[in-house]
C-alpha positions in Angstrom: 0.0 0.0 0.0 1.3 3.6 -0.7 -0.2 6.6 0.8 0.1 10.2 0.2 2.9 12.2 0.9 1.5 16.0 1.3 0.6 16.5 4.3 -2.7 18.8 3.3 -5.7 16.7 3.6 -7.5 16.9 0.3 -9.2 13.6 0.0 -10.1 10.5 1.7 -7.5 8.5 -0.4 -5.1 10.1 1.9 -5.8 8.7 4.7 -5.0 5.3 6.2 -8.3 3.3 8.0 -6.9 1.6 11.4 -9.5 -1.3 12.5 -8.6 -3.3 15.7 -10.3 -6.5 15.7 -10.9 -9.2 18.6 -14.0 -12.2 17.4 -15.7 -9.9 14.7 -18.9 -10.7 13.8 -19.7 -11.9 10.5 -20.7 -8.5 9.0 -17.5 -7.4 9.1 -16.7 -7.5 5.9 -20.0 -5.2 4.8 -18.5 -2.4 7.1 -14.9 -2.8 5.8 -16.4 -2.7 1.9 -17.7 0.8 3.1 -14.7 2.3 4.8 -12.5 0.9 2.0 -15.1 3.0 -0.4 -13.5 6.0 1.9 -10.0 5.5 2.9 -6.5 4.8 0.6 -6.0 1.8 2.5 -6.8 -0.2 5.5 -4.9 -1.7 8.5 -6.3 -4.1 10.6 -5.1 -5.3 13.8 -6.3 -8.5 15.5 -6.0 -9.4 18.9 -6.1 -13.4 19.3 -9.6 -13.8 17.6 -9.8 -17.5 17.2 -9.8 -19.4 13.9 -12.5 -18.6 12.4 -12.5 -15.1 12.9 -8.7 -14.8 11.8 -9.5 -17.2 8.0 -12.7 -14.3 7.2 -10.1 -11.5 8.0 -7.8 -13.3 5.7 -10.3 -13.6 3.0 -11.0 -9.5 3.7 -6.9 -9.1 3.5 -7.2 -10.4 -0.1 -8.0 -7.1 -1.5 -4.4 -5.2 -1.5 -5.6 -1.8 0.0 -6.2 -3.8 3.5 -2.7 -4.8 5.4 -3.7 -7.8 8.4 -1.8 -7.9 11.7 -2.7 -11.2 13.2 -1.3 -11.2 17.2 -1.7 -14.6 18.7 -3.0 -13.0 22.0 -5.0 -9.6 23.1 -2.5 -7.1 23.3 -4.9 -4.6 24.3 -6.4 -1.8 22.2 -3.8 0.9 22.6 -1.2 -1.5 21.5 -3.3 -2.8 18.7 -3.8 1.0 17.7 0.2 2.0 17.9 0.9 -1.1 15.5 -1.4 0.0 13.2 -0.2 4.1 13.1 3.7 2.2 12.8 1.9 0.4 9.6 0.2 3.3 8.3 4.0 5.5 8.6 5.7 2.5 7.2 3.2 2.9 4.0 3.9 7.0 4.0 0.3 7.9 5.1 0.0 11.3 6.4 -3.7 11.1 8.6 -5.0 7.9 10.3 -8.4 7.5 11.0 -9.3 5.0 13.7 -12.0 2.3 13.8 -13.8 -0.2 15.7 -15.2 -3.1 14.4 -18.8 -2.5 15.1 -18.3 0.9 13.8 -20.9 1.2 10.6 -19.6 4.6 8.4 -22.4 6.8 7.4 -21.6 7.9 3.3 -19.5 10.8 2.9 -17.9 10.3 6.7 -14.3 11.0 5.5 -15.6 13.9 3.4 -17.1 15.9 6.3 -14.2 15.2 8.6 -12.0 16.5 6.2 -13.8 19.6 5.4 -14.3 20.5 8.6 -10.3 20.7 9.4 -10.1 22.9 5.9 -12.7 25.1 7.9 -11.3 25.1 11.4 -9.6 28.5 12.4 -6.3 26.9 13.2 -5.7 23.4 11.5 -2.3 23.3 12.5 -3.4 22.7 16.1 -6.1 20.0 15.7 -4.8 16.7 17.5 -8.0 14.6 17.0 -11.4 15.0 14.9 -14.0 13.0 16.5 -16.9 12.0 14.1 -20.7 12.0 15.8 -22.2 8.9 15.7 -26.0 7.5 16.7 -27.4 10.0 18.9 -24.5 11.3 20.5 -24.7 15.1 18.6 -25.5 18.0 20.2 -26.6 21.8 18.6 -23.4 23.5 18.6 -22.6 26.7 20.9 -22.8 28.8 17.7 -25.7 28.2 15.8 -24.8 26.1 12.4 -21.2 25.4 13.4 -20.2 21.8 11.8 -18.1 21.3 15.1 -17.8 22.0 18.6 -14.7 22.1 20.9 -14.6 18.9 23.4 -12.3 17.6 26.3 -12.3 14.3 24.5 -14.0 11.9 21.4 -14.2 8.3 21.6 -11.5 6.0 19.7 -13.6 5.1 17.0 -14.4 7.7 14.1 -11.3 9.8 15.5 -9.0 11.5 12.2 -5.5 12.3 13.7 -2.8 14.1 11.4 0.8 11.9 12.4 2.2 14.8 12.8 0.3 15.7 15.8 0.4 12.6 16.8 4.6 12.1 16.6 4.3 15.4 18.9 1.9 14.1 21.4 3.1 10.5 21.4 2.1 7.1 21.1 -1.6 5.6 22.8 -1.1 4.6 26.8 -0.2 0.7 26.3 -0.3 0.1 29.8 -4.0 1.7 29.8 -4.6 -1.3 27.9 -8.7 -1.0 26.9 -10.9 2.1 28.3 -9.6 5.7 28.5 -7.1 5.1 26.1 -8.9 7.5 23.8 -9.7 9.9 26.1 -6.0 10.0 27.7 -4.7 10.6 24.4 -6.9 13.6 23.8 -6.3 14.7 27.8 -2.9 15.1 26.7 -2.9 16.7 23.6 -4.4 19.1 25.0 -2.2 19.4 27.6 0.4 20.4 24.6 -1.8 22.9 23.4 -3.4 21.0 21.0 -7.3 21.1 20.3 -9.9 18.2 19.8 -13.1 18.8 18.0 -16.8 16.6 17.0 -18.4 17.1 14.5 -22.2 17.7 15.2 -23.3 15.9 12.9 -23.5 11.7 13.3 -21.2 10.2 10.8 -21.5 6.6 11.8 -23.3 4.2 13.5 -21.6 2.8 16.8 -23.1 2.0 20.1 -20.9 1.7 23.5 -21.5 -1.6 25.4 -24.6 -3.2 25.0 -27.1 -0.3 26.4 -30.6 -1.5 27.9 -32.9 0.8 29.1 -34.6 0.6 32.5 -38.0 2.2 34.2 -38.2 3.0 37.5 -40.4 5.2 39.2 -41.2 6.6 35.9 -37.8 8.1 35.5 -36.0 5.9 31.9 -32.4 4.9 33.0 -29.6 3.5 30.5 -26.8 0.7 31.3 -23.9 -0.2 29.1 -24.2 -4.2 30.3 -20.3 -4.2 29.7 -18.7 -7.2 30.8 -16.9 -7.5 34.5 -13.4 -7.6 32.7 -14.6 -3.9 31.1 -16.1 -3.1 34.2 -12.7 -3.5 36.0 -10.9 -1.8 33.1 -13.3 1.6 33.3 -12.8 1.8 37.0 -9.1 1.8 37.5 -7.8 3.5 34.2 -10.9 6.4 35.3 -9.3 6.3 38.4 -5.7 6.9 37.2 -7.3 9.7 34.7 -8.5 11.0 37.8 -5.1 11.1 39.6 -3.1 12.8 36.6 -5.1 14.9 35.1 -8.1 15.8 37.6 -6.3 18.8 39.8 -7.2 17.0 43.1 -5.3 17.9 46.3 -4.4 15.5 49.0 -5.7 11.9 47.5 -9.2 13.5 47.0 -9.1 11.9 43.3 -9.4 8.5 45.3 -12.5 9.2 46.8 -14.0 11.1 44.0 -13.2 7.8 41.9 -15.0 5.8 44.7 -18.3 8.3 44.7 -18.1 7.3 41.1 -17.7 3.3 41.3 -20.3 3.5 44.0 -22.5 4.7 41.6 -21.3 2.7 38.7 -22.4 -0.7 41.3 -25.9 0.8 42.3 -26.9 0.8 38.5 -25.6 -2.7 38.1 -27.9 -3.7 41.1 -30.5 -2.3 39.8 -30.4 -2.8 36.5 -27.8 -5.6 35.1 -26.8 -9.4 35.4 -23.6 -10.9 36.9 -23.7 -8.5 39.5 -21.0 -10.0 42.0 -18.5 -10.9 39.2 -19.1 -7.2 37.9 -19.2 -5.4 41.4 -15.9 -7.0 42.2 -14.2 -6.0 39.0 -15.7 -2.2 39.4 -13.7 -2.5 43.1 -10.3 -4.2 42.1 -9.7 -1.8 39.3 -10.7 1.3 41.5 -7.9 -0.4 44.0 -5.6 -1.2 41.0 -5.6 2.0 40.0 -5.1 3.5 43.3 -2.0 1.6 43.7 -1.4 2.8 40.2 -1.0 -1.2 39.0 -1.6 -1.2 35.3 -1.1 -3.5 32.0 -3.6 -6.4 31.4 -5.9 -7.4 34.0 -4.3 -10.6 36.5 -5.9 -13.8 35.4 -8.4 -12.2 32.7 -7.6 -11.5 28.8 -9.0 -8.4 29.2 -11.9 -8.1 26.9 
């Protein structure tokens, strides 16, 4: 694969897809026909996906835009992520953009993220150009604005120029899954860099498996994520706490608790495996306390 020297974004073709995999489903290949109808080219990283899985991403590697990176075990999404950018620099792309698998791109998705760095008042200082997905868009502050200014954007959807990125460094391996996009954008900004959404949805992508829940006539929403995500949110939240939350004297500790506590009443209430999960949301709070990172002990981390 060959990419595009110049580093003006023009056109999608520039710009190098990264997809982490782990046990895709089977409509995989749909989505990757539609990104690849987008992007120059296409990286995929898998993370130990089991046979199956790893002979349909073959089959999907077939076409020579898409590059496969099968790892025999989960290395975690950061790691997944910084092999793919290495891929994408090897092949002399310019802008990554970076996918999940369940990620569904909306037509024209490249397009808008592109126009709206031509039309931001300082390109040069984007780090990260989140796309809005589902129902996740909001009117912008200034009425008809095709972005908004953010803290952070979710991995998936995100357009990062490598330039930035060889400035700001690589994803947090040790973060291993959860907050690794947000830490990212936490510390770009911290260089002076900016983050924007779009506010328009671009794609289709959903976060866990959300159900929603009536009680007293008030709707509430879970994520039903699974007690190895559950551990991961709580102690890599907790260490985003700690670094970049201003909190004097340990107070990040026990804001990060207020938190988890309320993380375990809405699995009460609301979601299965509640021991296995409640335990998980506790050990990574006290994991990331004691500021003990990498893979989970004993778990793949999924």
């Amino acid at each position: 694969m060959t990419g595009s020297g110049g580093a003006e974004l023009e056109t999608g073709r520039q710009v190098c897809a990264i997809l982490v995999s782990y046990h895709p489903d089977a409509d995989l290949p749909r989505r990757v026909t539609r990104i690849l109808a987008q992007a120059g080219a296409l990286v995929i990283v898998d993370n130990g996906s089991g046979d199956e899985a790893r002979a349909m991403l073959e089959r999907i590697a077939a076409d020579p835009r898409v590059s496969l990176e099968l790892n025999a075990a989960n290395l975690g999404v950061a790691r997944a992520l910084n092999l793919g950018v290495e891929q994408a620099r090897a092949s002399a792309f310019d802008w990554v953009l970076l996918l999940d698998q369940d990620s569904d791109l909306h037509d024209g998705m490249l397009r808008s993220l592109i126009e709206v760095h031509a039309a931001y008042p300082e390109p040069s200082r984007v780090a990260v150009i989140g796309a809005g997905f589902g129902e996740d868009t909001r009117p912008a502050r200034e009425p008809g604005a095709a972005w908004e200014d953010v803290e952070s954007v979710i991995t998936s959807g995100s357009l990062i120029p490598l330039a930035v990125h060889a400035s700001v460094g690589p994803f947090r391996n040790e973060f291993f899954i959860d907050y690794v996009d947000s830490e990212y954008c936490f510390r770009a900004r911290a260089q002076g860099y900016r983050v924007i959404r779009t506010t328009k949805s671009l794609m289709s992508h959903t976060i866990g498996a959300p159900t929603r829940h009536s009680m007293l006539g008030v709707s509430k929403w879970t994520t039903n994520h699974s007690p190895d995500r559950r551990y991961y949110i709580a102690r890599n939240d907790t260490v985003m706490l700690r670094e970049y939350g201003g909190y004097r004297f340990g107070s990040w500790a026990l804001k990060s608790l207020g938190r988890r506590l309320r993380t375990c009443k809405r699995i009460v209430l609301y979601e299965r495996s509640k021991a296995r999960k409640i335990a998980a949301v506790f050990a990574g709070w006290w994991d990331g306390v004691r500021g003990r990172l990498g893979p989970r002990r004993g778990e793949a981390g999924s």
